[in-house]
Backbone atoms as SQL, in Angstrom:
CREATE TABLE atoms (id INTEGER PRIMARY KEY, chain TEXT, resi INTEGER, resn TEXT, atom TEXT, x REAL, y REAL, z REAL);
INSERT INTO atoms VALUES
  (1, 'A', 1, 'UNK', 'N', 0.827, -1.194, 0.000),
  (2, 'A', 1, 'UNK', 'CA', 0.000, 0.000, 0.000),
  (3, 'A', 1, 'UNK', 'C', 0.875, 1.264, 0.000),
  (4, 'A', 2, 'UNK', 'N', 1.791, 1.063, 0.833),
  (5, 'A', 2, 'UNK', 'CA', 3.031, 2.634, 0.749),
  (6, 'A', 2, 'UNK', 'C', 3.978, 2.614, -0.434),
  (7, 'A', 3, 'UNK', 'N', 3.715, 1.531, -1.145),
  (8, 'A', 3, 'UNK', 'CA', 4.403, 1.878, -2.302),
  (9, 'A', 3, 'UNK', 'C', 3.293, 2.724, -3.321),
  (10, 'A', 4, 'UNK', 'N', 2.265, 2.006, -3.596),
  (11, 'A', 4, 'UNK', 'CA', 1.414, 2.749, -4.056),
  (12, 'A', 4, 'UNK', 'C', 1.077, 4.233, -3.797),
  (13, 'A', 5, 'UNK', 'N', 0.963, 4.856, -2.770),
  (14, 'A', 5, 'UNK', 'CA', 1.081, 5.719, -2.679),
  (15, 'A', 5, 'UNK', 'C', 2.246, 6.944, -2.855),
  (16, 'A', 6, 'UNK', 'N', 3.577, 6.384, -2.699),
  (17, 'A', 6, 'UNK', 'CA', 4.539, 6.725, -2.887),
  (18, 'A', 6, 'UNK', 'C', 4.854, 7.069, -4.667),
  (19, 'A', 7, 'UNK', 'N', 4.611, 6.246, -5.105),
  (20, 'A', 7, 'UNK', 'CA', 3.957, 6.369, -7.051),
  (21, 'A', 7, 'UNK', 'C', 2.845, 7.162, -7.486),
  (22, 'A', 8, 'UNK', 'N', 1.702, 7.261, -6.482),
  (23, 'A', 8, 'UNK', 'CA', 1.187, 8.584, -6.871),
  (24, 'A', 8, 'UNK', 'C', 1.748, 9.664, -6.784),
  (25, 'A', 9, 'UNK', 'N', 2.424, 9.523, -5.543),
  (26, 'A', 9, 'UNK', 'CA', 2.590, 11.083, -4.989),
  (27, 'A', 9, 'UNK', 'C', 4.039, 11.385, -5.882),
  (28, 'A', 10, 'UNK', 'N', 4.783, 10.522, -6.563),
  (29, 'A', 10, 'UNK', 'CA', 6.244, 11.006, -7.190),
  (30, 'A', 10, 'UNK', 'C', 5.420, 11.111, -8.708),
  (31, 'A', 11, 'UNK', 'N', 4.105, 10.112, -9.197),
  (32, 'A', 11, 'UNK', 'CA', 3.543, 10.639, -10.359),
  (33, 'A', 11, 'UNK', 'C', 2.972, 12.033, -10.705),
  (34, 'A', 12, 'UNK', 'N', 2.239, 12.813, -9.235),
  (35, 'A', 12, 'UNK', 'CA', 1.289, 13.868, -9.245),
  (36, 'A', 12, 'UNK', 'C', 2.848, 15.119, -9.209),
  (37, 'A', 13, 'UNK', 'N', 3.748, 14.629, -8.775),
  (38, 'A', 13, 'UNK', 'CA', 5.179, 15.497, -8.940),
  (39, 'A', 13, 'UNK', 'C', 5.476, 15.882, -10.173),
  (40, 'A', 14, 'UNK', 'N', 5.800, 15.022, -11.135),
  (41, 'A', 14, 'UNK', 'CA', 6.033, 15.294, -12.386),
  (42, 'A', 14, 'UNK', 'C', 5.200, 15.883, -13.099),
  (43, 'A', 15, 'UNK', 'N', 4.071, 15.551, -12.837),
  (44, 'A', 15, 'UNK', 'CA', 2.506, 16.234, -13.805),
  (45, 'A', 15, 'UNK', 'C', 3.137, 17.763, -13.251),
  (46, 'A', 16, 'UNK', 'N', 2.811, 18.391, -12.169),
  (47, 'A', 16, 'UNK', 'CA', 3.115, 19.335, -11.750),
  (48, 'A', 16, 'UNK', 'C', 4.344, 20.279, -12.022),
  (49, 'A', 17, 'UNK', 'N', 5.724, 19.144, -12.152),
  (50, 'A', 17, 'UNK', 'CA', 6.793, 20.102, -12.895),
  (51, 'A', 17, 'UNK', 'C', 7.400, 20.044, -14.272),
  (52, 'A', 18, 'UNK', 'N', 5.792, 19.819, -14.693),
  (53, 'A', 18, 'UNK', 'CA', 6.658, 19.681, -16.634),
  (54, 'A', 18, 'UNK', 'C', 5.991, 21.397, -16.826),
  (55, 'A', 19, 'UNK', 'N', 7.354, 22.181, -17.428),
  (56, 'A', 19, 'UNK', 'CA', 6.782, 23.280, -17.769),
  (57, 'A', 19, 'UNK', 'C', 5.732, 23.507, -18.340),
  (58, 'A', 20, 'UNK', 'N', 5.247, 22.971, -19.335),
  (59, 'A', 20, 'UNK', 'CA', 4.497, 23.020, -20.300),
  (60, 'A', 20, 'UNK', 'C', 2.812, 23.743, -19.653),
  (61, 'A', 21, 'UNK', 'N', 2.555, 24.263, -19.922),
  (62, 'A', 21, 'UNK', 'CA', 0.918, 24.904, -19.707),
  (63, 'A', 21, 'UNK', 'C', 0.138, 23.630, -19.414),
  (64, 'A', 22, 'UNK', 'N', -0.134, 22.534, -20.853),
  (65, 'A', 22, 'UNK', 'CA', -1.003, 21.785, -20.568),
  (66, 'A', 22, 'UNK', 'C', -0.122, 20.285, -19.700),
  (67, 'A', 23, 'UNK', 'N', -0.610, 20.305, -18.901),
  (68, 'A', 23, 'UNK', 'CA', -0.205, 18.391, -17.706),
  (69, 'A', 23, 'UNK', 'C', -0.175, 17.036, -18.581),
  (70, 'A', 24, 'UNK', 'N', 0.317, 16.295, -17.671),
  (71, 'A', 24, 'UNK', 'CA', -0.364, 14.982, -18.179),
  (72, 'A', 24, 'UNK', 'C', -1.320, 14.534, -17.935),
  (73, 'A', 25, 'UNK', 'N', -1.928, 14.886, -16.419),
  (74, 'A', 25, 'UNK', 'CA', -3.320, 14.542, -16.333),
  (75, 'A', 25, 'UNK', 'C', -3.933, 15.527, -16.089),
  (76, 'A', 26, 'UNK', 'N', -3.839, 16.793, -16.209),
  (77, 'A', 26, 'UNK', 'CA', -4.806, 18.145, -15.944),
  (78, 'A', 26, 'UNK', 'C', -4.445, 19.178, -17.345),
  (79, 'A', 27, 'UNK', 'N', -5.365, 19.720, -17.258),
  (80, 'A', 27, 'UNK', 'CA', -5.833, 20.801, -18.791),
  (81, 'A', 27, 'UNK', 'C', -5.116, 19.928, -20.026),
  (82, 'A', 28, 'UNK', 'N', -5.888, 19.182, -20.316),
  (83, 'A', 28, 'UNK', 'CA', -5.960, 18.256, -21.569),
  (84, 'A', 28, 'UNK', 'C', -6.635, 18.592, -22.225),
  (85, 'A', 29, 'UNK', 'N', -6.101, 18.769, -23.859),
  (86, 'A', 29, 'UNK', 'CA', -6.540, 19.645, -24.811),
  (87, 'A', 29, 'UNK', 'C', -8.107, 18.614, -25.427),
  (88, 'A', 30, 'UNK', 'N', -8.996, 19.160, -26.186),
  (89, 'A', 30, 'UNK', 'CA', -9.979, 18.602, -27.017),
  (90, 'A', 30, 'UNK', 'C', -9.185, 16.880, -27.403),
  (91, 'A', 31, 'UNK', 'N', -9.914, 16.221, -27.349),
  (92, 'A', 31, 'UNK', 'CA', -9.366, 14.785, -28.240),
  (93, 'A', 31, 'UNK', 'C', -8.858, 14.018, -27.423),
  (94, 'A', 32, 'UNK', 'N', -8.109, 14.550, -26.311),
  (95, 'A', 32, 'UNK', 'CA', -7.244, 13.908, -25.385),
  (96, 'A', 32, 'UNK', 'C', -8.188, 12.810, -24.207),
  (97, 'A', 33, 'UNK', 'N', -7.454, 11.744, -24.285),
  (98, 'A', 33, 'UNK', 'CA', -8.234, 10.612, -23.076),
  (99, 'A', 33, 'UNK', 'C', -7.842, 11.003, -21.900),
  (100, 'A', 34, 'UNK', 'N', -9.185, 10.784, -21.258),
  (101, 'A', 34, 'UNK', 'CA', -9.867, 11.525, -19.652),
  (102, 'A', 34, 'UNK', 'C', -10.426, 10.426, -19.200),
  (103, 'A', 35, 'UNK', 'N', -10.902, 10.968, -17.776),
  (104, 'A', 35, 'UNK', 'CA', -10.967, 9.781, -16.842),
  (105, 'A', 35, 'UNK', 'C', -12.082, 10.621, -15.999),
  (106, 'A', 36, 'UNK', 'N', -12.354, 12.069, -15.933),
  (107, 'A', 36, 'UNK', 'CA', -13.350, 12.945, -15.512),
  (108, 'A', 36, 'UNK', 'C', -13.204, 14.299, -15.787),
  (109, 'A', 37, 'UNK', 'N', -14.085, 15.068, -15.948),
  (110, 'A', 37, 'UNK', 'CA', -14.190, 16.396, -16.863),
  (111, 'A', 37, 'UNK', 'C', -13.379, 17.472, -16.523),
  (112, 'A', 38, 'UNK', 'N', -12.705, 17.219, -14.552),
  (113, 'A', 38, 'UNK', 'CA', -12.109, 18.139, -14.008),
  (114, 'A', 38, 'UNK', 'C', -10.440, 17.966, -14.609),
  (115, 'A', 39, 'UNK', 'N', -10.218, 17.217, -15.618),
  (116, 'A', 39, 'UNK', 'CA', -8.620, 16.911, -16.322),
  (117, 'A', 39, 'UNK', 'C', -9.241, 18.019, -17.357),
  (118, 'A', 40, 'UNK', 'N', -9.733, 17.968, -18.163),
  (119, 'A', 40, 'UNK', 'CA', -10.441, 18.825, -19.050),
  (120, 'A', 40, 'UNK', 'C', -10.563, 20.054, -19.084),
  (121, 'A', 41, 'UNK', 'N', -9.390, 20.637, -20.399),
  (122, 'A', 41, 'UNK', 'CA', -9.460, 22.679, -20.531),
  (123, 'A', 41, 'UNK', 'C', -11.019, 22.624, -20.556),
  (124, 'A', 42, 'UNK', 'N', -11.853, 22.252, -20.961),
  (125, 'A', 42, 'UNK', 'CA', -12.840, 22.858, -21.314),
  (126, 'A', 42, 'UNK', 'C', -14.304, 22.385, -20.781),
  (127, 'A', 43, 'UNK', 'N', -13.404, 21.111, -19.651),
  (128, 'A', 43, 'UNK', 'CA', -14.414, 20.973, -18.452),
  (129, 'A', 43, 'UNK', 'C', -15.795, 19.708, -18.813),
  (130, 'A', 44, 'UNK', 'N', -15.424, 19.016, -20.077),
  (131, 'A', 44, 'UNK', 'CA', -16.289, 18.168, -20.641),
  (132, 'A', 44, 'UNK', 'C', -15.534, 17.009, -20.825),
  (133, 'A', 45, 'UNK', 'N', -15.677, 15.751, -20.136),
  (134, 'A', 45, 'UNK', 'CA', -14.942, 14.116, -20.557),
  (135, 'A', 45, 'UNK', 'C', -15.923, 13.671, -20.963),
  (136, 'A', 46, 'UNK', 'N', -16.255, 13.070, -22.613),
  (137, 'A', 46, 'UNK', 'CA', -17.258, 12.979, -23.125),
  (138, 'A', 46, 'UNK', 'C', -16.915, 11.433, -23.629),
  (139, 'A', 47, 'UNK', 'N', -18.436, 10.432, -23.879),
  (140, 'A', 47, 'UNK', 'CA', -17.931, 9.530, -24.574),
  (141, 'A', 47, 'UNK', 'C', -19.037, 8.992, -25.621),
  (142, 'A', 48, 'UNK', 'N', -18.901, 8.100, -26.557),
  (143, 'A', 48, 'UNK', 'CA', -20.323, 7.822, -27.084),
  (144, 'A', 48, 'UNK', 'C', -20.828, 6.941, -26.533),
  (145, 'A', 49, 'UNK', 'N', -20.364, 5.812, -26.327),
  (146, 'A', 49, 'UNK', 'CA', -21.367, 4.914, -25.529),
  (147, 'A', 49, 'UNK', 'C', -20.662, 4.492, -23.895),
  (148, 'A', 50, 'UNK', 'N', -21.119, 3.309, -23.571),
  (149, 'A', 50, 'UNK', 'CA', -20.690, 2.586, -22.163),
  (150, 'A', 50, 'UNK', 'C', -19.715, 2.063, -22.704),
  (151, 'A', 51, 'UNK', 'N', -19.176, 1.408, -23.600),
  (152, 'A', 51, 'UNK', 'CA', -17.728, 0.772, -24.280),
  (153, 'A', 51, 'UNK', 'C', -17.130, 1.924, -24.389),
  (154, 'A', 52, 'UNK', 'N', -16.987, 2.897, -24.973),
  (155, 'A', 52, 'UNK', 'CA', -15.608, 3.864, -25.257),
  (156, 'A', 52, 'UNK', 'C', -15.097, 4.339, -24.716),
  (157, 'A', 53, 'UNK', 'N', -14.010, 4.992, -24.933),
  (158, 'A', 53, 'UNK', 'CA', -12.961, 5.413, -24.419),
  (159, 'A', 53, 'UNK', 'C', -13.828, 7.378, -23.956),
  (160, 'A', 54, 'UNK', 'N', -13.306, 7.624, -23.270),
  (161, 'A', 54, 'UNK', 'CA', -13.586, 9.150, -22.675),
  (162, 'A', 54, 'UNK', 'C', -12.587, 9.834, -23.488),
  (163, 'A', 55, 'UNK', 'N', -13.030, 11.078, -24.295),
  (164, 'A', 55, 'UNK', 'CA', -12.022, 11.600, -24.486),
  (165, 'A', 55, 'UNK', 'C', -12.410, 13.551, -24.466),
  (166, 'A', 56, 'UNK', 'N', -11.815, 14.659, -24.060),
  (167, 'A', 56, 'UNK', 'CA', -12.414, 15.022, -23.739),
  (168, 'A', 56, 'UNK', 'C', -12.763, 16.395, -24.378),
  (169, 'A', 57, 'UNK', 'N', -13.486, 17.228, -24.854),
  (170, 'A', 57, 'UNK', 'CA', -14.737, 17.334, -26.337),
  (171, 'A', 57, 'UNK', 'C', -14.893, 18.980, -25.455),
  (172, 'A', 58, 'UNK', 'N', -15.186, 19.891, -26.400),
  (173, 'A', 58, 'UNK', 'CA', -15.642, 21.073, -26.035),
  (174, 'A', 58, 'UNK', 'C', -17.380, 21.166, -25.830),
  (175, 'A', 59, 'UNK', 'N', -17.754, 21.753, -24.899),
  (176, 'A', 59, 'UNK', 'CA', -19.134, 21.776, -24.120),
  (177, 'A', 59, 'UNK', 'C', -20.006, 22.498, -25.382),
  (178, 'A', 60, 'UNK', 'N', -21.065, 22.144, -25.115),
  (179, 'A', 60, 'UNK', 'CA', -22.249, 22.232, -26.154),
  (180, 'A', 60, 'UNK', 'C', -22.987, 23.559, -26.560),
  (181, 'A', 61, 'UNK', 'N', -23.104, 24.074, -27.486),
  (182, 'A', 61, 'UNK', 'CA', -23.186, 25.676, -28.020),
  (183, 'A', 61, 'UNK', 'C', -25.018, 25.410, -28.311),
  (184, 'A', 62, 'UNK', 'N', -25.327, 26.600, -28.261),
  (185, 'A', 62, 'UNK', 'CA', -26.894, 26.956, -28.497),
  (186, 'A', 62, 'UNK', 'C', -27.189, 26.078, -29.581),
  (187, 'A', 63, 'UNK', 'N', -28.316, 25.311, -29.217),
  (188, 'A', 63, 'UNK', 'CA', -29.437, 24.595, -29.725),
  (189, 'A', 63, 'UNK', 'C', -28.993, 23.103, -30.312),
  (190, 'A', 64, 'UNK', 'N', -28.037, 22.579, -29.431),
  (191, 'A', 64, 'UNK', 'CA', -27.076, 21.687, -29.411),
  (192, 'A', 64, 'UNK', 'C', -27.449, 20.571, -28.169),
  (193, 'A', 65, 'UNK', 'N', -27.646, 19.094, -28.537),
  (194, 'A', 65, 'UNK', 'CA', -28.176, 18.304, -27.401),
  (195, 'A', 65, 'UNK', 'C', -26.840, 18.568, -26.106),
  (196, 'A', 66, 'UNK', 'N', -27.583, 18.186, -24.998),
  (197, 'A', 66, 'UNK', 'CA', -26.989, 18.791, -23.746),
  (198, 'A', 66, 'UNK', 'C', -27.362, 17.819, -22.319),
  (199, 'A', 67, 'UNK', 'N', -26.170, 17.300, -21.522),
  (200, 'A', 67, 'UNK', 'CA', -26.520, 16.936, -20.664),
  (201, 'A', 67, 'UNK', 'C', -26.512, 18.055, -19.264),
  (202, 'A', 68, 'UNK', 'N', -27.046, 17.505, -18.360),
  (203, 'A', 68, 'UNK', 'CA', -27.437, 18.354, -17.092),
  (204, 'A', 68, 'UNK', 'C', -26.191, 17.973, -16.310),
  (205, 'A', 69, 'UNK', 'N', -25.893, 18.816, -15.599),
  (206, 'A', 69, 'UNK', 'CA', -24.569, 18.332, -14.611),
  (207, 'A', 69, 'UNK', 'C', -24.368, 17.045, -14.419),
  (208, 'A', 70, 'UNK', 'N', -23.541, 16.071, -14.049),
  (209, 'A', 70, 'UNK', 'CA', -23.718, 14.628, -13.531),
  (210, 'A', 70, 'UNK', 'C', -22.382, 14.532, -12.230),
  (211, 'A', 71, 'UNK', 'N', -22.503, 13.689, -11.519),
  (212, 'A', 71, 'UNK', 'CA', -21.899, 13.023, -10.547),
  (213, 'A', 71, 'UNK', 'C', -21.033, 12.459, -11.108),
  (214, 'A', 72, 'UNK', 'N', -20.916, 12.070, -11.952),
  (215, 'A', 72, 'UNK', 'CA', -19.684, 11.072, -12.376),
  (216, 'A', 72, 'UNK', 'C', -18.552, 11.631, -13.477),
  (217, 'A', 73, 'UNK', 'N', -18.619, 13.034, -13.862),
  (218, 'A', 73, 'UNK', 'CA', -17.640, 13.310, -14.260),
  (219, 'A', 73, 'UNK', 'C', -17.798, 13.218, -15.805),
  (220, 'A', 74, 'UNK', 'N', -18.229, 12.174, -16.282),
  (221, 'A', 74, 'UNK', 'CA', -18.589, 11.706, -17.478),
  (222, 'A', 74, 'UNK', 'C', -19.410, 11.766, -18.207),
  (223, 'A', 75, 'UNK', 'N', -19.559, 12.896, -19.666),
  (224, 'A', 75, 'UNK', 'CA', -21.027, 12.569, -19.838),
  (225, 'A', 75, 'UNK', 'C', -21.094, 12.468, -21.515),
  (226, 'A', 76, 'UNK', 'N', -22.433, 11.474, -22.202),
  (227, 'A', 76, 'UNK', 'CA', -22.730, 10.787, -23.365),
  (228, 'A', 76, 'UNK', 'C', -23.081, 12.140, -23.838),
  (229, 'A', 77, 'UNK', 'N', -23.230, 13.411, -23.376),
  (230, 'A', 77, 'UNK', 'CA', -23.513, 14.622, -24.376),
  (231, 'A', 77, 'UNK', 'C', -22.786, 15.671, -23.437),
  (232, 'A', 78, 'UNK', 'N', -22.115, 16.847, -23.701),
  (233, 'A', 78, 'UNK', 'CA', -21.349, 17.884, -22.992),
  (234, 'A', 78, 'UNK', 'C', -22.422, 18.812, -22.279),
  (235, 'A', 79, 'UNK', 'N', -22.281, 19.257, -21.453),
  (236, 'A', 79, 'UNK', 'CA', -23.029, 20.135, -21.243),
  (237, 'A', 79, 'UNK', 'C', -22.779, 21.235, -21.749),
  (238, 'A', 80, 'UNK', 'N', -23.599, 22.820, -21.126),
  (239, 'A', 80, 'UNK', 'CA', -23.561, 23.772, -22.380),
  (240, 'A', 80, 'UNK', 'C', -22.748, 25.160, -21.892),
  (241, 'A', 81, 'UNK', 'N', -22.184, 25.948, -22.934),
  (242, 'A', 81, 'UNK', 'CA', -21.215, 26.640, -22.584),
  (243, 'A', 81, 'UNK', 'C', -21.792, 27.833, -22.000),
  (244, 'A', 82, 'UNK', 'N', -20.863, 28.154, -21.256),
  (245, 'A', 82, 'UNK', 'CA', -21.310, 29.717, -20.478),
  (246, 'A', 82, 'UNK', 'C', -22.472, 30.587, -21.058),
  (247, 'A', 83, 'UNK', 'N', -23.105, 30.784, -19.937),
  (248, 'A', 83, 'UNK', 'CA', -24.178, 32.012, -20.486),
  (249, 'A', 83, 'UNK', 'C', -25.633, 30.571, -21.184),
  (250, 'A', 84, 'UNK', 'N', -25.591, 29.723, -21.134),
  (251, 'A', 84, 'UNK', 'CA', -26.323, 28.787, -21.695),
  (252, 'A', 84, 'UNK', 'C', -26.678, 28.076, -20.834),
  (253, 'A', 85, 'UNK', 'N', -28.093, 27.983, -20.703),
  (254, 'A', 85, 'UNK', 'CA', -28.873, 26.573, -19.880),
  (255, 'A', 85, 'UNK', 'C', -29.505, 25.283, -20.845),
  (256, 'A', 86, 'UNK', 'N', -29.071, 24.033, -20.063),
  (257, 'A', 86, 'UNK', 'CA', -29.641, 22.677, -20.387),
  (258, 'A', 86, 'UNK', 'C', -31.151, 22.639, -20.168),
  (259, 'A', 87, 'UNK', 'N', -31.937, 22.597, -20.801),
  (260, 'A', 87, 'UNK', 'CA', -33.482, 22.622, -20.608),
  (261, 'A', 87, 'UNK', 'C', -33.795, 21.059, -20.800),
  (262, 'A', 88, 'UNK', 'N', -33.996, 20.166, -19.611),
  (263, 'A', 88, 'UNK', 'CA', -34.024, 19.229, -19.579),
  (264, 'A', 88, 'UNK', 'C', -34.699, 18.398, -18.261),
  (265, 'A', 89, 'UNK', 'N', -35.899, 17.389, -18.473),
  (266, 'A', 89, 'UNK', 'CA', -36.495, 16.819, -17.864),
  (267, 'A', 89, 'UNK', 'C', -35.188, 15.783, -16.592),
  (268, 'A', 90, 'UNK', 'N', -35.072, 16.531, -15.380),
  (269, 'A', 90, 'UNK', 'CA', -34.343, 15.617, -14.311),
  (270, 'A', 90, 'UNK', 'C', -35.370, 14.716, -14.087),
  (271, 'A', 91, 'UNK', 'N', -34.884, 13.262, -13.813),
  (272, 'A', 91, 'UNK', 'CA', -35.502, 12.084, -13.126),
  (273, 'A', 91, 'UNK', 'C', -34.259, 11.610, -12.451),
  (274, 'A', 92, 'UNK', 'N', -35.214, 10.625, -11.575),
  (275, 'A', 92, 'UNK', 'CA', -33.622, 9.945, -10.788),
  (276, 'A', 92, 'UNK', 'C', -33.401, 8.795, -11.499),
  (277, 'A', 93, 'UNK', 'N', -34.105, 8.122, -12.594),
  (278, 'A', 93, 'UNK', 'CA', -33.607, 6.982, -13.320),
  (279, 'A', 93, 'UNK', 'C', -32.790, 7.763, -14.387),
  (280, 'A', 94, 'UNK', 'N', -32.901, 8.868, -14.987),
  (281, 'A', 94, 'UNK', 'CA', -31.736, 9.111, -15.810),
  (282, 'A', 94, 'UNK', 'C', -30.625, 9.493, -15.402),
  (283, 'A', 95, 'UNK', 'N', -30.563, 10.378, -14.108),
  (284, 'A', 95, 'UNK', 'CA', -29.757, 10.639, -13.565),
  (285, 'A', 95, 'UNK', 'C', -28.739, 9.283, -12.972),
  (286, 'A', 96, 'UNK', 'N', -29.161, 8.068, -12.715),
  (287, 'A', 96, 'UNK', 'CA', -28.164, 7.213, -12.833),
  (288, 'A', 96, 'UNK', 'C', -27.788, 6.365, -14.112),
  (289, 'A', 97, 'UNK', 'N', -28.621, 6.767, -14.947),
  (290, 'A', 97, 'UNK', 'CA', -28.166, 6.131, -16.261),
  (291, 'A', 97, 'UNK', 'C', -27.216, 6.903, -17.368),
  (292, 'A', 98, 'UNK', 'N', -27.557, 8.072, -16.933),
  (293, 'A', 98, 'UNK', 'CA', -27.000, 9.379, -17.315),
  (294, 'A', 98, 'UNK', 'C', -27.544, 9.266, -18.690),
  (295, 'A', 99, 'UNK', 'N', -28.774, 9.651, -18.670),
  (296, 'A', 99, 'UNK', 'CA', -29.768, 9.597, -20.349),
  (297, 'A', 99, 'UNK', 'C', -30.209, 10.870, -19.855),
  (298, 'A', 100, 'UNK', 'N', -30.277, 12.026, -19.044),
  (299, 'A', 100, 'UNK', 'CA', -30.958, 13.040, -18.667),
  (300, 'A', 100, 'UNK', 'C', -30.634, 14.744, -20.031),
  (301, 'A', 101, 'UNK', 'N', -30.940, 14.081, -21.279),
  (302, 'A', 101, 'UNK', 'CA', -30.687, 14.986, -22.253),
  (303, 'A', 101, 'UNK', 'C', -31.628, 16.225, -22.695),
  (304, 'A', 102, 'UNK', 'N', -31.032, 17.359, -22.783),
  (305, 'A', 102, 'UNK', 'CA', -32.105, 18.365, -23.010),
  (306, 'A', 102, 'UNK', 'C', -30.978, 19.129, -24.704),
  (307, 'A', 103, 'UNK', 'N', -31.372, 20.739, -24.841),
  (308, 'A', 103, 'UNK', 'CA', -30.920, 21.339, -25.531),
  (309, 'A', 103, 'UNK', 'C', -30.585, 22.766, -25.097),
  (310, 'A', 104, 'UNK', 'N', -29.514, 23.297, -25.092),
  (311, 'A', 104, 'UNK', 'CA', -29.400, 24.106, -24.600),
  (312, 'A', 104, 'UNK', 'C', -29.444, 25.546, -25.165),
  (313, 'A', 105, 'UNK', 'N', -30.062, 26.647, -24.791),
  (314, 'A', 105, 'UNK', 'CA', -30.898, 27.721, -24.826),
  (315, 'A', 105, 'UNK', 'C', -30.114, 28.740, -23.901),
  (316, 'A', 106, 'UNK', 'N', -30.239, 29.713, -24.395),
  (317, 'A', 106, 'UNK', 'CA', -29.762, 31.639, -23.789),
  (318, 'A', 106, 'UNK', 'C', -31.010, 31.912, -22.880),
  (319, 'A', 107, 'UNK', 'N', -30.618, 31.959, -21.543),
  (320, 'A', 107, 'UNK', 'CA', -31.440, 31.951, -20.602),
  (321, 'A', 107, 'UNK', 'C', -32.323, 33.122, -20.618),
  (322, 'A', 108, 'UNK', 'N', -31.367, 34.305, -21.519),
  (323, 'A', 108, 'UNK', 'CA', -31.512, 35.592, -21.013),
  (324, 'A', 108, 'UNK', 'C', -32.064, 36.316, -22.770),
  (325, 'A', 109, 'UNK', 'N', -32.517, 35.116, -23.424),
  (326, 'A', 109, 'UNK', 'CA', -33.348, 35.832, -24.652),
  (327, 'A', 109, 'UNK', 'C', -34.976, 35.351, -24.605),
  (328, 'A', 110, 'UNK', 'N', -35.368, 36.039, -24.861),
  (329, 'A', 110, 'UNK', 'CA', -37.019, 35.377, -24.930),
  (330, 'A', 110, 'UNK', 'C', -37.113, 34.973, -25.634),
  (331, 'A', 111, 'UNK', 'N', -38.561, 33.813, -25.011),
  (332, 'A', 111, 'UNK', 'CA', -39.213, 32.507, -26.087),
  (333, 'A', 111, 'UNK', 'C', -39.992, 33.461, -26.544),
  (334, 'A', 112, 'UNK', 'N', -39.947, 32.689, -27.793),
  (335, 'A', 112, 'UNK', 'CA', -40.919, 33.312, -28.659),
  (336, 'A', 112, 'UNK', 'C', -42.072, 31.737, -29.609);
């Protein structure tokens, strides 16, 4: 067990002193494989199905399918970019299936 830990903590070292802007496991550009959205410049670890790989995808622009926040970091549609709300039916069965999809809309323009 103290070795293990000892390998994180000399792994989370190096992430930390590679000059470079973007990490190895934090601010990972578009395309790049993720493991949860908080590695992610742009805050989205996206995947298509339950088999694939996460990789992680810029968040979802007006009138663009959209998931609602999730717990797990992971989601089958991005949620939506600043200034933009997910208009979307919450349940607690999608919310663990993570099917809770809406479209996302400018909070601050009127329906018409």
């Amino acid at each position: 067990m103290e070795k293990v830990l000892v390998l994180l903590l000399v792994a989370l070292a190096v992430a930390y002193a590679v000059p470079d802007p973007r990490g190895i496991i934090i601010h990972l550009e578009d395309g790049e494989l993720c493991l949860n959205s908080l590695q992610c410049k742009s805050k989205c670890c996206h995947r298509s199905t339950g088999l694939s790989l996460a990789r992680c995808a810029p968040k979802a622009s007006e009138n663009s399918e959209c998931s609602a926040k999730t717990l797990y970091g992971v989601y089958y549609k991005c949620p939506c970019e600043r200034g933009l709300t997910c208009e979307v039916d919450k349940t607690i069965v999608g919310s663990i299936t993570n099917t809770n999809f809406g479209f996302c809309h400018d909070a601050g323009r009127s329906r018409e």
